[in-house]
Residue frames relative to the residue before (quaternion, step in Angstrom):
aa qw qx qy qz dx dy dz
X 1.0000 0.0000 0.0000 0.0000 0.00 0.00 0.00
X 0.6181 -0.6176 0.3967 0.2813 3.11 -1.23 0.82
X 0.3585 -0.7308 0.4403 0.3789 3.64 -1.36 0.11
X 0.5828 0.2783 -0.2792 0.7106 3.31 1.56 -0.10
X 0.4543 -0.5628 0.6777 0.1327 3.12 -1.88 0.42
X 0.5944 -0.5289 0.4098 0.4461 4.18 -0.92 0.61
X 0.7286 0.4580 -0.1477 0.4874 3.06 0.87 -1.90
X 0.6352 0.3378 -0.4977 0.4845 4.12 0.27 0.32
X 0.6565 0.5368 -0.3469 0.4006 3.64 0.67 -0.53
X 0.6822 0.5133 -0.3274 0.4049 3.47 1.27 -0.73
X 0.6633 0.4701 -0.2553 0.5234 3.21 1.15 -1.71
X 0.5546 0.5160 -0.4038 0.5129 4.13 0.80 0.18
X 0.3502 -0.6413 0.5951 0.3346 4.30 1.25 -0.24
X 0.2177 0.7765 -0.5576 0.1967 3.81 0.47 0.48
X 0.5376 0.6774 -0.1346 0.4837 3.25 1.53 -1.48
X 0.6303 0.5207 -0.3237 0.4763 4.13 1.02 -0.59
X 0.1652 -0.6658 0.7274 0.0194 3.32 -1.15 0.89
X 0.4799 -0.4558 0.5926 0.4591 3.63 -1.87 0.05
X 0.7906 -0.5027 0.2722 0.2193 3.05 -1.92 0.17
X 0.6611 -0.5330 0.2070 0.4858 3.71 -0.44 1.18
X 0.7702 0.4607 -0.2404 0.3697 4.01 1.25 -0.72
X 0.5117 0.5668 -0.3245 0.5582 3.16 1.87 0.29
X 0.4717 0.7627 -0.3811 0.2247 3.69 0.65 -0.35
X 0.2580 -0.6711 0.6555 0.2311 3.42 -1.02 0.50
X 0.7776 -0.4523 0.3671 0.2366 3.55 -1.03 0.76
X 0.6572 0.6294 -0.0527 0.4113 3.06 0.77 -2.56
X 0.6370 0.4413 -0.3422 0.5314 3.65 1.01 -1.11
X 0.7254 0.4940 -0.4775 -0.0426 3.52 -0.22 -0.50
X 0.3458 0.6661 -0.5174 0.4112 3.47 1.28 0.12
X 0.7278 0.5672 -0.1984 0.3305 3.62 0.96 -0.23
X 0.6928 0.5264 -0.1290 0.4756 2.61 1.75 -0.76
X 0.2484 -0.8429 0.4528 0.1511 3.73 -0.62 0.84
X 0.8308 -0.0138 0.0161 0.5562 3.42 0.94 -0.31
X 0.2415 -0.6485 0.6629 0.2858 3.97 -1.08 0.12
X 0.1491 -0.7738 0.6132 -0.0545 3.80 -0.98 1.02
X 0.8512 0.3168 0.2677 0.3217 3.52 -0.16 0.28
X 0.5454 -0.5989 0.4891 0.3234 3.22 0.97 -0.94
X 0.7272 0.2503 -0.1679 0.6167 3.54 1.70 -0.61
X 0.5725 -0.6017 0.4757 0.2897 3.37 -1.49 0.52
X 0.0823 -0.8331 0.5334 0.1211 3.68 -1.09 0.39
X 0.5131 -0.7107 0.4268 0.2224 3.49 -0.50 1.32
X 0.2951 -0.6882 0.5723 0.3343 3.50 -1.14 0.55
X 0.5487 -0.6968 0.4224 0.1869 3.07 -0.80 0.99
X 0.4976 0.6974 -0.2604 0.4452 3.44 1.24 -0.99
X 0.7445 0.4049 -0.1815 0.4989 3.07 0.33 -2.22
X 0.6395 0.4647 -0.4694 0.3935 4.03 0.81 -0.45
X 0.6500 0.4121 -0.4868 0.4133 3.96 0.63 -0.88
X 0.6566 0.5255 -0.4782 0.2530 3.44 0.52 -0.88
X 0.7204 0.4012 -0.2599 0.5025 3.95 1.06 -0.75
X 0.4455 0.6051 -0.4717 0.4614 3.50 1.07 0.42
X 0.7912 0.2249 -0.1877 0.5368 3.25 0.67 -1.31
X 0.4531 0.4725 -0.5963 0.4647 3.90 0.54 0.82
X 0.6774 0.5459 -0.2323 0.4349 3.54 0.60 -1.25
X 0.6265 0.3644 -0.2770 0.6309 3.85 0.87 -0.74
X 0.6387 0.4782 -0.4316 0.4207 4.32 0.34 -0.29
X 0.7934 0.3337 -0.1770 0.4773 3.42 0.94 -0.83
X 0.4930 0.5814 -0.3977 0.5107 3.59 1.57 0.30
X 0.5975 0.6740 -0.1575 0.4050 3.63 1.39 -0.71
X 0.6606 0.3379 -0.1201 0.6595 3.03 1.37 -1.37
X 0.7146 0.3138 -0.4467 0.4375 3.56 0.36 0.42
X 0.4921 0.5064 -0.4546 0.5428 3.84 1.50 0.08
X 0.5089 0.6381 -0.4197 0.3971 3.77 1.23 -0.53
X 0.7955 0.3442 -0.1805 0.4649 3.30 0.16 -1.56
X 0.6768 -0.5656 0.3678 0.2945 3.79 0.75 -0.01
X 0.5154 0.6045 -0.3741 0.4785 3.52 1.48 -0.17
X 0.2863 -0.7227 0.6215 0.0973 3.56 -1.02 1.16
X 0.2205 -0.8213 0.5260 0.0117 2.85 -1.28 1.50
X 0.2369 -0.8508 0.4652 0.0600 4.30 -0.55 0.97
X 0.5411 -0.7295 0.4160 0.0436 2.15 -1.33 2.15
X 0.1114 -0.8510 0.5035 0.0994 3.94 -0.51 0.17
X 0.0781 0.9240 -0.3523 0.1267 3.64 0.15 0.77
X 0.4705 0.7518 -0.4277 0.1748 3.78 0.58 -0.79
X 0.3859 0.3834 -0.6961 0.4685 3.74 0.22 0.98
X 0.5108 -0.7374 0.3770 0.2305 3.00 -1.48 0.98
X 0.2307 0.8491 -0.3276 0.3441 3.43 1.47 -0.08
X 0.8019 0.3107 0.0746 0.5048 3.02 0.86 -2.01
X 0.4225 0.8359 -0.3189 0.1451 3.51 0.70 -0.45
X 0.8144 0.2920 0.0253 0.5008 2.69 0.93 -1.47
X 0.4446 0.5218 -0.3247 0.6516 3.51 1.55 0.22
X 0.7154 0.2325 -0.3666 0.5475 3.77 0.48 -0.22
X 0.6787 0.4221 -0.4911 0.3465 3.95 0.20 -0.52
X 0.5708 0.6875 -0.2796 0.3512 3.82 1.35 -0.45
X 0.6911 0.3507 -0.1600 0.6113 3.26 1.06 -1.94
X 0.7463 0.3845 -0.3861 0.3823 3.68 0.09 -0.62
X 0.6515 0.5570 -0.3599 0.3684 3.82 0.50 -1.11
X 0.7535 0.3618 -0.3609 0.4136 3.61 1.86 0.00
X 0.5181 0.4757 -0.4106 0.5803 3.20 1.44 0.55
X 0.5910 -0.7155 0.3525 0.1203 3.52 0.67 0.27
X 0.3697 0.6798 -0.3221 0.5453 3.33 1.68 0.26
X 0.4046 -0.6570 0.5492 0.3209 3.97 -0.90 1.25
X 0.0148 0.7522 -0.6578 0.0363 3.05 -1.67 0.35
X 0.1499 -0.6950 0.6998 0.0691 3.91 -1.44 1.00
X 0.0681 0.6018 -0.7800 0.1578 3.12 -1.35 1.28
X 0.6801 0.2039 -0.4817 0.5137 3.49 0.03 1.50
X 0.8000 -0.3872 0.0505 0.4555 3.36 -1.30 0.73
X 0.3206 -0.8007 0.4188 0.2841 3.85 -1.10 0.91
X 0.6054 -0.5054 0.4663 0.4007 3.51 -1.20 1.20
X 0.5674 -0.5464 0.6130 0.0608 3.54 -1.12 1.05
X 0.8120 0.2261 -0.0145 0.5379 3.90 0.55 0.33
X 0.3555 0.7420 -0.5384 0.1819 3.61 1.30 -1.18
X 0.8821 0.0945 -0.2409 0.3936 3.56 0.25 -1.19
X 0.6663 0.5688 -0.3300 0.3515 3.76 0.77 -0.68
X 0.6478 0.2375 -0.1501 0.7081 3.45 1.16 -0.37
X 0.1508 0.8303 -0.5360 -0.0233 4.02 0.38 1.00
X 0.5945 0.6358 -0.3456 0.3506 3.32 1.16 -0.18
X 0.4663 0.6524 -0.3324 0.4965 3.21 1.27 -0.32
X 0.8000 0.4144 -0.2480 0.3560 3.11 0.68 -1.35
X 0.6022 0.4630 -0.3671 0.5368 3.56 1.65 -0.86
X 0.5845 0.5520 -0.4706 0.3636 3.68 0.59 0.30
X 0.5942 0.3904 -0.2707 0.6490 3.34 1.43 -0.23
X 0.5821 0.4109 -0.5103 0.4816 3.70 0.27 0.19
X 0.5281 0.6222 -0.4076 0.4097 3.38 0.88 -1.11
X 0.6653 0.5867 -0.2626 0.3798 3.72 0.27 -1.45
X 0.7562 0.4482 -0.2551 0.4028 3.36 0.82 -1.68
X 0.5191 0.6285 -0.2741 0.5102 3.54 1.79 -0.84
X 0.7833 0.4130 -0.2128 0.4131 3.78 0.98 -0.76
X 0.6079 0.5907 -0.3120 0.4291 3.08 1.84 -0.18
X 0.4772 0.6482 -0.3109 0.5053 3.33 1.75 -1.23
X 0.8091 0.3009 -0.2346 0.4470 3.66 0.42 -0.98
X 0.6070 0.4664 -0.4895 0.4176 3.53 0.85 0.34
X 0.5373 0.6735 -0.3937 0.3207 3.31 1.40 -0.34
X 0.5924 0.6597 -0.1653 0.4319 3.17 1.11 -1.54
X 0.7221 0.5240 -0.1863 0.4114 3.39 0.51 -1.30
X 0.6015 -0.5295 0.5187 0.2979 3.95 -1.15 0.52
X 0.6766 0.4631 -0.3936 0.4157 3.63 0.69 -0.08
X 0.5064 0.7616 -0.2807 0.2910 3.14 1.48 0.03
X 0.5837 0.7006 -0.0331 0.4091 2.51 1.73 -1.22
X 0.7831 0.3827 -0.0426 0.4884 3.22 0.90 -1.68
X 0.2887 0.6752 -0.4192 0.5339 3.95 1.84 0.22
X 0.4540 -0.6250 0.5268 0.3545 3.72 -1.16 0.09
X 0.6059 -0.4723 0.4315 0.4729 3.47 -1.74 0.57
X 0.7707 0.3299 -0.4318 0.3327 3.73 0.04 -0.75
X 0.5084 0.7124 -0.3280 0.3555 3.75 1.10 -0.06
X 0.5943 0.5633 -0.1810 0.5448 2.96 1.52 -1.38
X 0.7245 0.4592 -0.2067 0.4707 3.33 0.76 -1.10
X 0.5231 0.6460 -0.2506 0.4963 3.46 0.89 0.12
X 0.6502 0.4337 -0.1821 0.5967 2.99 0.95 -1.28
X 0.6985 0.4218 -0.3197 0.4817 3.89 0.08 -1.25
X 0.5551 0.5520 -0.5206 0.3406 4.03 0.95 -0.12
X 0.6670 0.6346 -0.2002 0.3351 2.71 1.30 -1.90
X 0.6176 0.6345 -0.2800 0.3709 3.21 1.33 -1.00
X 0.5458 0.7158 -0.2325 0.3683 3.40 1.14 -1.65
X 0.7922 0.5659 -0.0890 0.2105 2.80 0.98 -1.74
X 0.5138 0.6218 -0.1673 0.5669 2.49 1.61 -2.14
X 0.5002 0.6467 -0.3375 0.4665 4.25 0.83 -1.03
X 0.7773 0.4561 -0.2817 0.3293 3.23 -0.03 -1.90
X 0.6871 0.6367 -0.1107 0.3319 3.62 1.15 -1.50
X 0.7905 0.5314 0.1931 0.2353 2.71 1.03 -2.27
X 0.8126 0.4304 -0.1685 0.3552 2.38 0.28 -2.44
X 0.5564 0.5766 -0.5154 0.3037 4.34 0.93 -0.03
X 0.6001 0.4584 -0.2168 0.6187 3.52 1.38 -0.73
X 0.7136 0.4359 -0.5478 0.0263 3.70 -0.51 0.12
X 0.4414 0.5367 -0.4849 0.5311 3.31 1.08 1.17
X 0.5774 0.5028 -0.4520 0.4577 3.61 0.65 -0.01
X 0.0227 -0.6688 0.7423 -0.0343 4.04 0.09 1.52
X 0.8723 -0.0999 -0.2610 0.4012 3.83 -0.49 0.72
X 0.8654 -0.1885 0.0835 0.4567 3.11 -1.93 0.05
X 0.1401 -0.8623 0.3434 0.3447 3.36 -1.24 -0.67
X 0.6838 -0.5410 0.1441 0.4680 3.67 -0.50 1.26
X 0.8802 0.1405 -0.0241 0.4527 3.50 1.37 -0.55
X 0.0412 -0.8735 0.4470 0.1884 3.47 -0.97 -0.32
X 0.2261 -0.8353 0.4628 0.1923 3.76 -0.40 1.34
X 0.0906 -0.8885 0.4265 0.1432 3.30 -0.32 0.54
X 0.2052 -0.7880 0.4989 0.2969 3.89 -0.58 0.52
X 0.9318 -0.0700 -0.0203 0.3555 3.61 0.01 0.87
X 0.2039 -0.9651 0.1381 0.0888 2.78 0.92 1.60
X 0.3320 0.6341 -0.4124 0.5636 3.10 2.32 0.25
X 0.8391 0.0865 -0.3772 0.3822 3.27 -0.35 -0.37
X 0.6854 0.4212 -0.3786 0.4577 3.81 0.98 -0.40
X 0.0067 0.9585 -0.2581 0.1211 3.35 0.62 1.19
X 0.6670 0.5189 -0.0771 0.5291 2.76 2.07 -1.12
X 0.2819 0.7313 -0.2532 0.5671 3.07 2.52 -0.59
X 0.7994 0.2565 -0.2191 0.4972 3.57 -0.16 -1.47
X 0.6548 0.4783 -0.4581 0.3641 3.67 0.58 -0.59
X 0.5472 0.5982 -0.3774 0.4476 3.70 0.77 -1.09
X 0.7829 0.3058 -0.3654 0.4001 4.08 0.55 -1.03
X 0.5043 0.6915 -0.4171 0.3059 3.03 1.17 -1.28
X 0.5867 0.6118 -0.2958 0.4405 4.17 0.81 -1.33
X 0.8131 0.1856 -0.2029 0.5131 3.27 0.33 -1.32
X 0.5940 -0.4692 0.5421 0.3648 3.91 0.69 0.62
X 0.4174 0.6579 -0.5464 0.3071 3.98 0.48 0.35
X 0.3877 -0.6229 0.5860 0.3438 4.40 -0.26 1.34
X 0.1347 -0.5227 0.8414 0.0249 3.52 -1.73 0.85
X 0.3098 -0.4217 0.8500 -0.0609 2.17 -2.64 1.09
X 0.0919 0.7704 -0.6210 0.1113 3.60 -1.01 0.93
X 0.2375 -0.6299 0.6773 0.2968 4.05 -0.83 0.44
X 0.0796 -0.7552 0.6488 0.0492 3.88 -0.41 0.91
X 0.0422 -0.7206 0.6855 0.0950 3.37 -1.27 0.94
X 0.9502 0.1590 0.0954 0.2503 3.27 -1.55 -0.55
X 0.8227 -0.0372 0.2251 0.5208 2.69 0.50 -1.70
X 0.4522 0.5632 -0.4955 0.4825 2.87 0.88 1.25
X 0.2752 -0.6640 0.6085 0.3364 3.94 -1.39 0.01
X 0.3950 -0.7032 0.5749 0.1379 3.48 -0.95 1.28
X 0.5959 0.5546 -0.4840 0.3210 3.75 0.94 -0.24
X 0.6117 0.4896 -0.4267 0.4518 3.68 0.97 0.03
X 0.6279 0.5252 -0.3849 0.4263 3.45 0.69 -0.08
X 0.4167 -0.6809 0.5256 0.2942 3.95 -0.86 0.20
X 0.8088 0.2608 -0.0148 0.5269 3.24 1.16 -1.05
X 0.5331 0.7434 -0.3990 -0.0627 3.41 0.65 0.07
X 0.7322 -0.4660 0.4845 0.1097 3.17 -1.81 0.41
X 0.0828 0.8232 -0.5487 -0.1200 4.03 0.41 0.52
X 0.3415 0.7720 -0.4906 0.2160 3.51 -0.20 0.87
X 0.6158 -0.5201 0.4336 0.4028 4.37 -0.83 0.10
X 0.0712 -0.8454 0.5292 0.0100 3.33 -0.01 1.59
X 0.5582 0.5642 -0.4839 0.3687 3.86 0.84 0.48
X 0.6070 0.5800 -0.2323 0.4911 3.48 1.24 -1.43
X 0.3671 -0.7791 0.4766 0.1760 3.62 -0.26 2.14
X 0.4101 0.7083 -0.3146 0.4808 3.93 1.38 -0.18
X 0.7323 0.4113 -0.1717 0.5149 3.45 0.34 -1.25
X 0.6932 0.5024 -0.3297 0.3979 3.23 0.46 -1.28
X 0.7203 0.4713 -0.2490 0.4438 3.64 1.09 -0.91
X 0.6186 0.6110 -0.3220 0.3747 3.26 0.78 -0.01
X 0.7641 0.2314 -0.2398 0.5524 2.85 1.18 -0.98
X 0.4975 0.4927 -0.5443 0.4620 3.76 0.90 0.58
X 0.4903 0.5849 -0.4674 0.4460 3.58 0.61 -0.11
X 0.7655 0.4103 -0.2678 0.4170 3.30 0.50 -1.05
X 0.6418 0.5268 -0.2051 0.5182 3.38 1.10 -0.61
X 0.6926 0.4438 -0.2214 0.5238 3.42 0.97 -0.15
X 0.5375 0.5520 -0.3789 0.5127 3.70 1.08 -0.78
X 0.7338 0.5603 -0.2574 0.2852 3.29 0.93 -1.37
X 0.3739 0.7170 -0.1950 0.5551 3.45 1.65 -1.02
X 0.8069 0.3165 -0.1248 0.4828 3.32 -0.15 -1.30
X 0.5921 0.3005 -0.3881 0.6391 4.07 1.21 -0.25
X 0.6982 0.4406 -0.4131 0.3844 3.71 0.34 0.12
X 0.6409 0.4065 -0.2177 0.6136 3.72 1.71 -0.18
X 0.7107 0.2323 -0.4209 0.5136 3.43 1.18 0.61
X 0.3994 0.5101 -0.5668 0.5089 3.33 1.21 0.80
X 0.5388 0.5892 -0.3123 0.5148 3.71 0.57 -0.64
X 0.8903 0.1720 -0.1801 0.3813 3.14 0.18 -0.63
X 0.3099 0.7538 -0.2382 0.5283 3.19 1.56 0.03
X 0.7178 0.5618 -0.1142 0.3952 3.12 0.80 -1.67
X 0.7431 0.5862 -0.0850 0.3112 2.77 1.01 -1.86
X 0.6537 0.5227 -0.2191 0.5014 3.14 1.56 -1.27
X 0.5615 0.6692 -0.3604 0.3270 3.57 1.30 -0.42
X 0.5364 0.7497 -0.0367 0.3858 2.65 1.58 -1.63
X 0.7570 0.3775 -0.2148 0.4882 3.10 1.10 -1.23
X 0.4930 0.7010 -0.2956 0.4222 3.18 1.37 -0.91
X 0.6103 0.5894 -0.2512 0.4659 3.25 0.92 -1.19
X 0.8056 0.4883 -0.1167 0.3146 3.30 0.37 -1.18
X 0.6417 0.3167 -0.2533 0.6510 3.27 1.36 -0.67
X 0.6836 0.2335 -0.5249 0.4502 3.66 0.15 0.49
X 0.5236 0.3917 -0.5692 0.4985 3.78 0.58 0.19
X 0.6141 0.4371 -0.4738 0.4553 4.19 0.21 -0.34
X 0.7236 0.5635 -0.2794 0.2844 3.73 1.00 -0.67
X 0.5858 0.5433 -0.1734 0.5758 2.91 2.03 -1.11
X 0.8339 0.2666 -0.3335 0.3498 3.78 0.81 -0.45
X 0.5304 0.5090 -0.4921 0.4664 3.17 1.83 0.60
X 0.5226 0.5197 -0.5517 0.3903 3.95 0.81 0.52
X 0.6550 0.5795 -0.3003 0.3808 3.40 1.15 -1.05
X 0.5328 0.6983 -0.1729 0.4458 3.49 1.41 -0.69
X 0.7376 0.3709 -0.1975 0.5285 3.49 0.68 -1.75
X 0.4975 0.5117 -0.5236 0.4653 4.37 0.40 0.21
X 0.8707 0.0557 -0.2284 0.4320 3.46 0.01 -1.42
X 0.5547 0.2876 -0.6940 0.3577 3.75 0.10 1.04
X 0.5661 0.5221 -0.5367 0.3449 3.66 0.10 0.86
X 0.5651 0.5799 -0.3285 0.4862 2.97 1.63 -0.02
X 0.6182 0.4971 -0.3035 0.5279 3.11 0.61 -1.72
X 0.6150 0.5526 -0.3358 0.4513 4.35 0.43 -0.79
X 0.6148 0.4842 -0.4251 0.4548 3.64 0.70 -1.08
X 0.6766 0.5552 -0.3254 0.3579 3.95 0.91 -2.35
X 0.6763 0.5246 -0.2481 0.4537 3.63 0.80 -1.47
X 0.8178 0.2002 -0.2653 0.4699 4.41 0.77 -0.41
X 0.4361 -0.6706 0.4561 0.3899 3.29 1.55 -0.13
X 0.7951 0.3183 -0.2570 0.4478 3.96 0.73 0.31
X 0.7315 -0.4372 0.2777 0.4434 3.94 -0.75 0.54
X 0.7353 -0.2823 0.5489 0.2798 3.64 -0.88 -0.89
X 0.8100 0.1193 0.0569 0.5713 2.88 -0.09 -1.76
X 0.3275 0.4587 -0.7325 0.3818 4.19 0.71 0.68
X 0.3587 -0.5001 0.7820 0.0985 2.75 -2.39 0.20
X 0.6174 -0.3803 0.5600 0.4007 4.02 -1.89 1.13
């Protein structure tokens, strides 16, 4: 079974392209009809890359690798800091750091900072700094926040990258595309899905659409991080009854080896 349904993807306007004179060639395997003056997505061809795109988003929430969301049209913003921030996965929906991934150290030097400010806050020296100092710092902080604060758990690259529109988040897809980093991408109209690994042909302006198919893509995540975790508890399970089973096998022959070494049973008595 599908993860979308025809009818949620339509009633969302998923189905809307840009106008027939904006188009990118590349789309048209995607495309199902011209209406109007605008293009109209097959809907089909979108569940069918929804639910490729949401199989291989899973298996990388499986294995524990965290995958980043990319978003900053304002449409979309809020629908990604919501659906993802509950699946735990980093995300930027304000302006992207130039470098974030090709130059990542840079950036974990600035997380660092925001990590050294947090603890200067806390701390009694914080206090004894002036008021306009202090205030300075909490800007710096804000800031470092405004930029940052979706990534400062992301200590290395990441295994992926969703993108919401890869026209305007462009420098996004270049930055993974370099380091060979798989993309996810909602591709409309006028965009060229060959740069994308995963894309996603669907209306990437309409704040509807965009949720729909992040829903699906998220649910999945979250069945790929309670398989993970699922696992894990097995795992343990496993382990403490192998430790149990080789500490029964154990307790005979060092009662033996105890009997050869005093010359008498266990259970004798002085």
């Amino acid at each position: 079974m599908s993860r979308v349904q025809f009818e949620e993807l339509l009633d969302a306007g998923c189905h809307f392209g840009h106008l027939k004179r904006k188009w990118n060639p590349a789309m048209a395997p995607y495309i199902f009809m011209e209406k109007n003056g605008i293009h109209i997505i097959d809907l089909y061809k979108t569940m069918g890359k929804v639910d490729e795109a949401a199989a291989a988003a899973k298996q990388i929430a499986k294995s524990g690798r965290k995958i980043l969301f990319v978003a900053t049209k304002k449409q979309a913003k809020e629908t990604v800091s919501a659906m993802v921030k509950e699946v735990g996965m980093p995300y930027v929906t304000e302006r992207w750091p130039g470098g974030m991934l090709t130059n990542f150290f840079t950036i974990r030097k600035a997380v660092k900072k925001m990590s050294d400010i947090d603890r200067l806050i806390e701390s009694d020296q914080f206090n004894n700094i002036s008021k306009r100092e202090r205030l300075q710092i909490q800007r710096e902080r804000a800031k470092l926040e405004k930029n940052l604060g979706s990534i400062s758990d992301l200590s290395r690259l990441p295994a992926a990258v969703f993108i919401v529109d890869v026209m305007k988040e462009h420098i996004a897809l270049a930055e993974a595309r370099k380091l060979a980093i798989p993309t996810f991408a909602i591709v409309d109209t006028n965009s060229d899905p060959r740069m994308v690994d995963y894309p996603i042909p669907a209306n990437d302006d309409a704040s509807k659409s965009i949720a729909v198919i992040l829903k699906a893509i998220c649910d999945a995540i979250k069945e790929g991080l309670d398989e993970r975790a699922m696992n894990k508890e097995a795992q343990a399970e496993e382990e403490v009854e192998t430790a149990e089973d080789n500490n029964a096998e154990e307790a005979p022959e060092a009662n033996e080896g105890r009997r050869r070494r005093t010359g008498r049973r266990p259970a004798d008595k002085e």
